[in-house]
C-alpha positions as CSV (number, residue, x, y, z in Angstrom):
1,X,71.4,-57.0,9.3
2,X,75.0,-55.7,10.8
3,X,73.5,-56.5,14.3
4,X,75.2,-58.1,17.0
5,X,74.0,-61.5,16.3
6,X,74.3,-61.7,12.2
7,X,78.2,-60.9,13.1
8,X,78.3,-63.9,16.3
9,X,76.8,-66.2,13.5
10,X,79.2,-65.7,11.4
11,X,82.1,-65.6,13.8
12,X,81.6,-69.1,14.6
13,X,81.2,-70.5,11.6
14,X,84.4,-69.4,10.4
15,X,87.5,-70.8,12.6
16,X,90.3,-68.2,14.0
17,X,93.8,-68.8,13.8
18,X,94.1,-71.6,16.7
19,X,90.3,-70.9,17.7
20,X,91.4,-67.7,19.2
21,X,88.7,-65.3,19.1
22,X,86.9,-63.0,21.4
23,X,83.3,-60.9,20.4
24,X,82.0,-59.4,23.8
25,X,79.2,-57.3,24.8
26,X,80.4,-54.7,26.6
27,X,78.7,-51.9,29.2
28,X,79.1,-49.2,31.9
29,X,80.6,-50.2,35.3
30,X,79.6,-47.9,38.0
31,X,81.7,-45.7,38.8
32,X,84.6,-46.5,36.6
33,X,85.6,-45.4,33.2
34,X,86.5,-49.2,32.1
35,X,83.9,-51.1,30.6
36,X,82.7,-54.4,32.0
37,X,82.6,-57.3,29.4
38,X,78.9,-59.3,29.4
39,X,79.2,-62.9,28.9
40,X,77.1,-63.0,25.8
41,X,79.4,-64.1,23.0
42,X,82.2,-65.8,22.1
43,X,85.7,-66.2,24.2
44,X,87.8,-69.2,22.7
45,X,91.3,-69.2,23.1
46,X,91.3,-65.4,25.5
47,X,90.6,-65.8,28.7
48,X,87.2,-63.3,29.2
49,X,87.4,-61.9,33.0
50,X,85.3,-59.0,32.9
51,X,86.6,-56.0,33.0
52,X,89.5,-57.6,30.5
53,X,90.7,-60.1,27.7
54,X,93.4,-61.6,28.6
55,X,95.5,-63.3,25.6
56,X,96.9,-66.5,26.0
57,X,99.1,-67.3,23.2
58,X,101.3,-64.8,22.0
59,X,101.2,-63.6,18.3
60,X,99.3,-60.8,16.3
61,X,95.8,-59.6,16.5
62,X,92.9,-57.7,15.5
63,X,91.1,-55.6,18.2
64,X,87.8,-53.7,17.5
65,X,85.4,-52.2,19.4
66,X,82.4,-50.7,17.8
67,X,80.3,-48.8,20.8
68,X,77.1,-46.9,20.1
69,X,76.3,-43.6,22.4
70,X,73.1,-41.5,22.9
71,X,73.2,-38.0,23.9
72,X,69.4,-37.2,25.9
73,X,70.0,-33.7,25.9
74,X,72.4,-31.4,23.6
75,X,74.2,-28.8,25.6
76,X,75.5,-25.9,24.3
77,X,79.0,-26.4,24.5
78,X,80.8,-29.3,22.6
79,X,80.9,-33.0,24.4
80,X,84.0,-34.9,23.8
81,X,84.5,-37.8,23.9
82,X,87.4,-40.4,24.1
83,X,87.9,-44.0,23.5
84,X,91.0,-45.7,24.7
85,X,92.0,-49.4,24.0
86,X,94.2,-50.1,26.7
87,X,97.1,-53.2,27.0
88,X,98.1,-53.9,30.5
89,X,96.3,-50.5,31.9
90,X,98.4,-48.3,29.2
91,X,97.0,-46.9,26.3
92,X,97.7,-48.6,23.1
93,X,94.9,-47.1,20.7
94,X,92.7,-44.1,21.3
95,X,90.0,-42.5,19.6
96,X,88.9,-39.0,20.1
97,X,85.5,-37.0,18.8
98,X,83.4,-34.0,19.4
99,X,79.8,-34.5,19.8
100,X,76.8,-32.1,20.3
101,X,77.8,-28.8,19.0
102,X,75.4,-26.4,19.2
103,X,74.8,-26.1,15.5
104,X,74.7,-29.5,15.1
105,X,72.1,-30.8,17.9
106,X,69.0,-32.2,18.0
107,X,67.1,-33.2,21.2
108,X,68.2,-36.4,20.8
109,X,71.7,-37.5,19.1
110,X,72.7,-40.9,18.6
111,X,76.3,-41.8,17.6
112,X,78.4,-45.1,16.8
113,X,82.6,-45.4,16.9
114,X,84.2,-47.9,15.7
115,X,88.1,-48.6,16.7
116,X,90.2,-51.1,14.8
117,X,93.9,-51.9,15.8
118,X,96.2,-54.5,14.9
119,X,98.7,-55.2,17.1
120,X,101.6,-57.8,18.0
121,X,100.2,-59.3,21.8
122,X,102.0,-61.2,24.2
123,X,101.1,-64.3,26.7
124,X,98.6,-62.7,29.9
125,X,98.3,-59.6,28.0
126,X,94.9,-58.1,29.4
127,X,92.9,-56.2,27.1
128,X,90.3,-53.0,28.4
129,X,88.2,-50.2,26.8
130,X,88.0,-47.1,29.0
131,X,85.7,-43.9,27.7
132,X,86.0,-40.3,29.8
133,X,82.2,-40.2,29.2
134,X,80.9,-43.7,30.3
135,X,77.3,-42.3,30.8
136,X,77.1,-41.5,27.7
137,X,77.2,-45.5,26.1
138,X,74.1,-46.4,24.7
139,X,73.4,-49.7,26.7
140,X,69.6,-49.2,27.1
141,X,68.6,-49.0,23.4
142,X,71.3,-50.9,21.6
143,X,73.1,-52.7,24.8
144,X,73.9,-55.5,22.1
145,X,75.8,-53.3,19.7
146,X,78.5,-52.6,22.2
147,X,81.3,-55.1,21.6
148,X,84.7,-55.8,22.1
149,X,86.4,-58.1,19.6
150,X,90.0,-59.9,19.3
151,X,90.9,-62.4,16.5
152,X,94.5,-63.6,16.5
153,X,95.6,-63.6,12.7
154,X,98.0,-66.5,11.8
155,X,100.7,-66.7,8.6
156,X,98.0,-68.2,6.5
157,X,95.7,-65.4,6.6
């Protein structure tokens, strides 16, 4: 369960406020800190241009992101490690965590993150995820679990 299928099932079974609704897989671009959107998924209503979302009707929305990252080696010194949700190149949500301290680490460490924000959007908005640690995205073990999501909300809701 909880995988990146179960939640595209029920994502489209269940209509979105104007059938606007975006679930993207999401992965490293090389040499870039801005993740590239995969076209596995759903894009109805949101124009889906990899590297961005770009909203078409104006109104307010719910963004996640839920991105899983593996750490092959711990160092000795603390990793951190930043997520940014980014409107129109600024940053509009941003996550921050420490990874990999020396008391904590294992030879392997895998960790998840999950963003949520809810935010008012307007018409050609665009809609990225950078990290400061790209290589660090776990898109070889769990490349479907990386996902970008928008769902416009509507006054019935």
């Amino acid at each position: 369960g909880n995988t990146f299928e179960d939640y595209l099932r029920i994502l489209q079974s269940v209509p979105a406020a104007n059938g606007t609704a975006a679930y993207m897989r999401v992965s490293r671009t090389v040499n870039s800190s801005k993740l590239s959107l995969a076209e596995k998924g759903i894009c109805e209503g949101i124009e889906c241009q990899s590297p961005e979302l770009v909203i078409r009707e104006p109104g307010l929305y719910l963004i996640f992101c839920n991105l899983n990252f593996h750490f092959p080696n711990c160092s000795k010194s603390p990793i951190d490690l930043k997520i940014e949700l980014r409107v129109n190149g600024r940053v509009d949500r941003q996550t921050l965590s420490t990874f990999c301290a020396s008391e904590t680490c294992q030879d392997k460490t895998f960790k998840t993150l999950i963003q949520v924000h809810l935010t008012h959007l307007d018409k050609e908005d665009k809609i990225s995820v950078t990290l400061n640690h790209p290589e660090f995205l776990n898109d070889v073990s769990l490349p479907n679990e990386n996902v970008l999501g928008v769902l416009m909300y509507n006054d019935g809701m």
